[in-house]
C-alpha positions in Angstrom: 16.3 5.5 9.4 13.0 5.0 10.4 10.1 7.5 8.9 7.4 9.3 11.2 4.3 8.0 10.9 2.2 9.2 8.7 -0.9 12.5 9.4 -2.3 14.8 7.8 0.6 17.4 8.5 3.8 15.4 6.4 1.4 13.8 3.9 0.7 15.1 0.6 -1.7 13.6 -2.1 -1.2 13.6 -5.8 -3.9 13.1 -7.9 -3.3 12.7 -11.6 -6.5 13.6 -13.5 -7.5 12.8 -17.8 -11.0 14.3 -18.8 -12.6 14.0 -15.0 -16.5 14.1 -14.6 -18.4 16.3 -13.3 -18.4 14.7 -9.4 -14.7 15.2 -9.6 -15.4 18.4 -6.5 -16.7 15.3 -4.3 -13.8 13.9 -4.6 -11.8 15.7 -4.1 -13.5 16.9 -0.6 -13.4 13.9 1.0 -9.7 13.4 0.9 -9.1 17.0 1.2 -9.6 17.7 5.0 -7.0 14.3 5.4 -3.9 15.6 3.8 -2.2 18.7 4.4 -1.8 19.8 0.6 -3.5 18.4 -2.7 -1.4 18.3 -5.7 -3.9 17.5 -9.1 -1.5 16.6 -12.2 -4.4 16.9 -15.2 -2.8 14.9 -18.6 -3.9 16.8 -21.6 -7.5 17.6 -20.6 -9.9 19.2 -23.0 -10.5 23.3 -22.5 -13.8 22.7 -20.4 -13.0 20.3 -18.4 -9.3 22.2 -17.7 -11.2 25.5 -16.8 -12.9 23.2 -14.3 -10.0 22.6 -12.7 -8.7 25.9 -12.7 -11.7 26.9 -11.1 -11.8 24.5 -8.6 -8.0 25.1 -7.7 -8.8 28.7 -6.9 -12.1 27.6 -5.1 -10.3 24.6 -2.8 -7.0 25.5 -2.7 -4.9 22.8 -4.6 -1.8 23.1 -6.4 -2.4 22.1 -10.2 0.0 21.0 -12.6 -1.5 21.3 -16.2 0.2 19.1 -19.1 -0.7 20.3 -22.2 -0.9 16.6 -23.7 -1.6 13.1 -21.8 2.3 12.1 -21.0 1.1 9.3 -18.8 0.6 8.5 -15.3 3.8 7.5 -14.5 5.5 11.1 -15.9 2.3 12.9 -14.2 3.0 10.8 -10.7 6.0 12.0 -10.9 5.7 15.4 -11.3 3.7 15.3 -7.8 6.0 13.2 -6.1 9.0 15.9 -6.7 6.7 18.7 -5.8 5.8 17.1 -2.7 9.6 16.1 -2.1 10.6 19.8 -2.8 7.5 20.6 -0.1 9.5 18.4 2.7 6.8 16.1 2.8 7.4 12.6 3.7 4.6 10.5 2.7 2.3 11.1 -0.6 -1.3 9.4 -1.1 -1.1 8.3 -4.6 -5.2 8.9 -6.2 -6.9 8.6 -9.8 -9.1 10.6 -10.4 -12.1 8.7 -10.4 -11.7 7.2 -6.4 -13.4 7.3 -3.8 -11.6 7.4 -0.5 -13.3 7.2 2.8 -12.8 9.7 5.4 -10.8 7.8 7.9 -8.5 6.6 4.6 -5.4 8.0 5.8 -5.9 7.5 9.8 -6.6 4.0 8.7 -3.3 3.6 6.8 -1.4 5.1 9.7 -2.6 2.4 11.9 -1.0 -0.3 9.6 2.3 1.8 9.7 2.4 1.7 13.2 1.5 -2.2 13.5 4.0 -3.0 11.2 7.5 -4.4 12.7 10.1 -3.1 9.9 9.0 0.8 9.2 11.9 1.3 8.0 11.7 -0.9 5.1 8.1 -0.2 4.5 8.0 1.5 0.7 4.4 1.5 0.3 1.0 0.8 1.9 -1.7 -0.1 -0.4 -5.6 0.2 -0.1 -7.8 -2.9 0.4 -10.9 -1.3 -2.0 -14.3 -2.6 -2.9 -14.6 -2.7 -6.7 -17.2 0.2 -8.5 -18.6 -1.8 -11.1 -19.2 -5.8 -9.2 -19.1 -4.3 -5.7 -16.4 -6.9 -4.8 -13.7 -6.9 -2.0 -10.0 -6.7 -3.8 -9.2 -9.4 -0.7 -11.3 -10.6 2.3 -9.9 -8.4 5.1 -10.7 -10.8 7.7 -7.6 -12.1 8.5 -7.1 -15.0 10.9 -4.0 -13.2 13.2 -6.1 -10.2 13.6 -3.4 -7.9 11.8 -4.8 -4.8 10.0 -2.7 -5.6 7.2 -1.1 -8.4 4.9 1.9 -8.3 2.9 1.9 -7.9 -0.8 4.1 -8.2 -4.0 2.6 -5.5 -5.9 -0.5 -3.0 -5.0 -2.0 -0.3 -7.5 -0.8 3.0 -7.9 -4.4 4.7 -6.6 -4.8 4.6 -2.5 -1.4 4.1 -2.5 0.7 5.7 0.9 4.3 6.0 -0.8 7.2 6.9 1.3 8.9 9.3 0.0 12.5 9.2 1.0 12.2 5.5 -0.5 11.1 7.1 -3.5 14.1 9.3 -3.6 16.4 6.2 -2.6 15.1 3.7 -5.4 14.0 6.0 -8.2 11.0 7.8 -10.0 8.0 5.7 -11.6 9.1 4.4 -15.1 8.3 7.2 -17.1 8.8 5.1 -20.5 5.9 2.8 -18.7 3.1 5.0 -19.6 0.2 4.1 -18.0 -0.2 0.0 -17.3 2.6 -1.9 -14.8 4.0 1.0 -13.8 2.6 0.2 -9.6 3.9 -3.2 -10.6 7.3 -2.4 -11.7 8.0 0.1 -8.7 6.6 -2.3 -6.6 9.2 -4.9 -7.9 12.2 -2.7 -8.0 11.5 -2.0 -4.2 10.9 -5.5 -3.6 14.6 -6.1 -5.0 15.8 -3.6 -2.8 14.9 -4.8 0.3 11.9 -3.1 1.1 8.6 -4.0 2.1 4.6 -3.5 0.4 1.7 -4.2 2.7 -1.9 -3.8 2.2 -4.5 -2.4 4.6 -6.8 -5.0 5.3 -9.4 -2.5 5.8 -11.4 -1.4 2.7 -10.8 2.6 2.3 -11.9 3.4 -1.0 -14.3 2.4 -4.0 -11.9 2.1 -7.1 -12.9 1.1 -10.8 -10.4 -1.1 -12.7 -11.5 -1.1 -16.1 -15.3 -1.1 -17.1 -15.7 -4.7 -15.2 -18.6 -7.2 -16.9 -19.3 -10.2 -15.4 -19.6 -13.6 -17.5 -20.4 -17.2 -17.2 -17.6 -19.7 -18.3 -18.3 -23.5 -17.7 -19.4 -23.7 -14.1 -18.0 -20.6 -13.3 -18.6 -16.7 -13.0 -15.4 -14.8 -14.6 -14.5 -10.9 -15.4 -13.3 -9.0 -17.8 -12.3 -5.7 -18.1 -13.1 -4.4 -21.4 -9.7 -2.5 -22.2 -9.8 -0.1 -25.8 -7.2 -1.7 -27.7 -4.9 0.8 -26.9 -5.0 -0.4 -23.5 -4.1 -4.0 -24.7 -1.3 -2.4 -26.5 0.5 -1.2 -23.4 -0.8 -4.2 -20.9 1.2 -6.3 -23.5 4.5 -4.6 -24.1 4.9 -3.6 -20.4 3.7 -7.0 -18.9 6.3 -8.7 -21.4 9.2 -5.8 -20.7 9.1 -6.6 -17.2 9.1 -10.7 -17.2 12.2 -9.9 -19.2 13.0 -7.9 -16.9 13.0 -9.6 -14.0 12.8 -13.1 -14.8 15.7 -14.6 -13.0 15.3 -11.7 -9.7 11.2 -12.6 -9.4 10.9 -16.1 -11.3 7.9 -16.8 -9.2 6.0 -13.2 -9.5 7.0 -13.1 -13.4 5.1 -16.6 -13.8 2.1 -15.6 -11.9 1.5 -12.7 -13.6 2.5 -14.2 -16.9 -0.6 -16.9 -16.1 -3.0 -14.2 -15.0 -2.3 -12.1 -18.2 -2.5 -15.0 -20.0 -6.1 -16.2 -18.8 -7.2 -12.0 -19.2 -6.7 -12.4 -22.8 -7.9 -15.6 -23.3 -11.6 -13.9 -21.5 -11.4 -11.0 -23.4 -11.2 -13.5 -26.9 -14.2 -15.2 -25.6 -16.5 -11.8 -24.1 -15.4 -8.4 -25.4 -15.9 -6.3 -28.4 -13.0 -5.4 -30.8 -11.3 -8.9 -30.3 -9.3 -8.5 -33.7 -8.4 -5.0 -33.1 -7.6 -5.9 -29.6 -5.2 -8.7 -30.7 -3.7 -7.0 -33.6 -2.9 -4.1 -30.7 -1.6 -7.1 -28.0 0.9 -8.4 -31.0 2.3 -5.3 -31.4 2.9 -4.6 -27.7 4.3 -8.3 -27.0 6.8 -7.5 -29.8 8.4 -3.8 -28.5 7.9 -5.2 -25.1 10.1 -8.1 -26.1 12.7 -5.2 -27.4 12.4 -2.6 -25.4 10.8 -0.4 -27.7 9.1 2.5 -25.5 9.2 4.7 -28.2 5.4 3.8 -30.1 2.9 6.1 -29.0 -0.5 4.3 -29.3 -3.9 5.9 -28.8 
């Protein structure tokens, strides 16, 4: 069964929040007026910056959810996603708290749903985004065909369009995940299933990944993305839990992002601070990966 397209009236957006700045309100406003309810999931904010929110809630008009301690984003996704199910909504805008969505973000993503031939598999529609720290395109959006969008194997979780009775049909975010691969997994398990992730061609938002410095390597210009170690810690047990996972289903995908995580580390050997810490923390994480041990909390 094929969804409606998506408007402001049947889309809801979650946005999960951990110790937001001050410009959070601007946010917040510009992808306000474009949804038809706001749902902010804070993880285990501090007192000030939770009476913020509480104020702002009152002041705007948002639903909060407050979690006394940081359970993750893929736990505090969730949480949004089942209040917006409960709500009767049918598609939910997926935001951290720190991007910037332009105004036309979700008539934009509307116009890819309707260009699209299968709606009925489509699980997600991701953002195209320029990049806050370099400035840089996540793709060139010129495409060849003139199509306002391509397909994708995996998109991130913020300026994400997420159907939702997919999400009902396939299953929550991986909880266990934490915070890094959890898009990635999803995306995956759809992927297995049959259904389809696109991207908007179209920029629609200015989104951070990681506090990005640029460095020169041979004759070329390379990134990194400066990750604390505890970071490291869950990029390495979730990137290895789900090669493992689906080796033999995504041999391809599980390669290519084995080589990109691969050359990440190698870069952040070479450029960042920490490096020992940083390794001692990807060793770790490579080894309960390995074993499925989601237990470790690491901070």
């Amino acid at each position: 069964m094929t969804s409606p397209k998506p408007q402001k009236a049947n889309t809801c957006a979650v946005m999960v929040t951990h110790r937001p700045d001050a410009d959070l309100s601007e946010r917040i406003a510009r992808i306000w007026p474009q949804v038809d309810k706001l749902v902010v999931v804070d993880n285990g904010s501090g007192n000030a910056e939770l009476s913020r929110l509480q104020q702002l809630s009152l002041e705007i008009g948002f639903h909060l959810i407050s979690n006394s301690q940081n359970l993750g984003v893929a736990t505090a996704f969730n949480q949004g996603l089942c209040q917006a199910a409960e709500e009767g909504y049918t598609w939910v805008l997926t935001l951290d708290h720190d991007t910037i969505v332009a105004d036309d973000m979700i008539e934009t993503l509307s116009a890819v749903y309707e260009e699209f031939p299968q709606r009925d598999r489509l699980a997600i529609i991701g953002s195209n985004y320029i990049d806050l720290n370099s400035g840089k395109l996540l793709f060139d959006g010129n495409g060849d065909d003139g199509c306002s969008w391509r397909e994708g194997k995996a998109v991130t979780t913020s300026g994400s369009l997420m159907c939702l009775p997919i999400y009902t049909a396939i299953g929550p975010l991986r909880d266990e995940f934490f915070i890094d691969c959890v898009d990635v997994e999803y995306c995956v398990r759809a992927r297995c299933r049959g259904f389809r992730i696109v991207l908007s061609r179209k920029p629609v938002m200015h989104h951070a990944v990681g506090a990005i410095t640029m460095h020169k390597l041979l004759w070329k210009t390379t990134t990194t993305s400066n990750h604390s170690p505890a970071r490291r810690y869950y990029m390495a047990r979730n990137n290895l839990a789900l090669s493992r996972e689906y080796l033999f289903r995504e041999p391809v995908f599980v390669l290519e992002s084995f080589c990109w995580y691969l050359k990440s580390t190698i870069v952040m050997c070479l450029f960042e601070t920490e490096r020992l810490h940083k390794l001692r923390r990807i060793v770790v994480g490579a080894f309960d990966g390995l074993f499925s041990n989601f237990g470790r909390s690491v901070k």
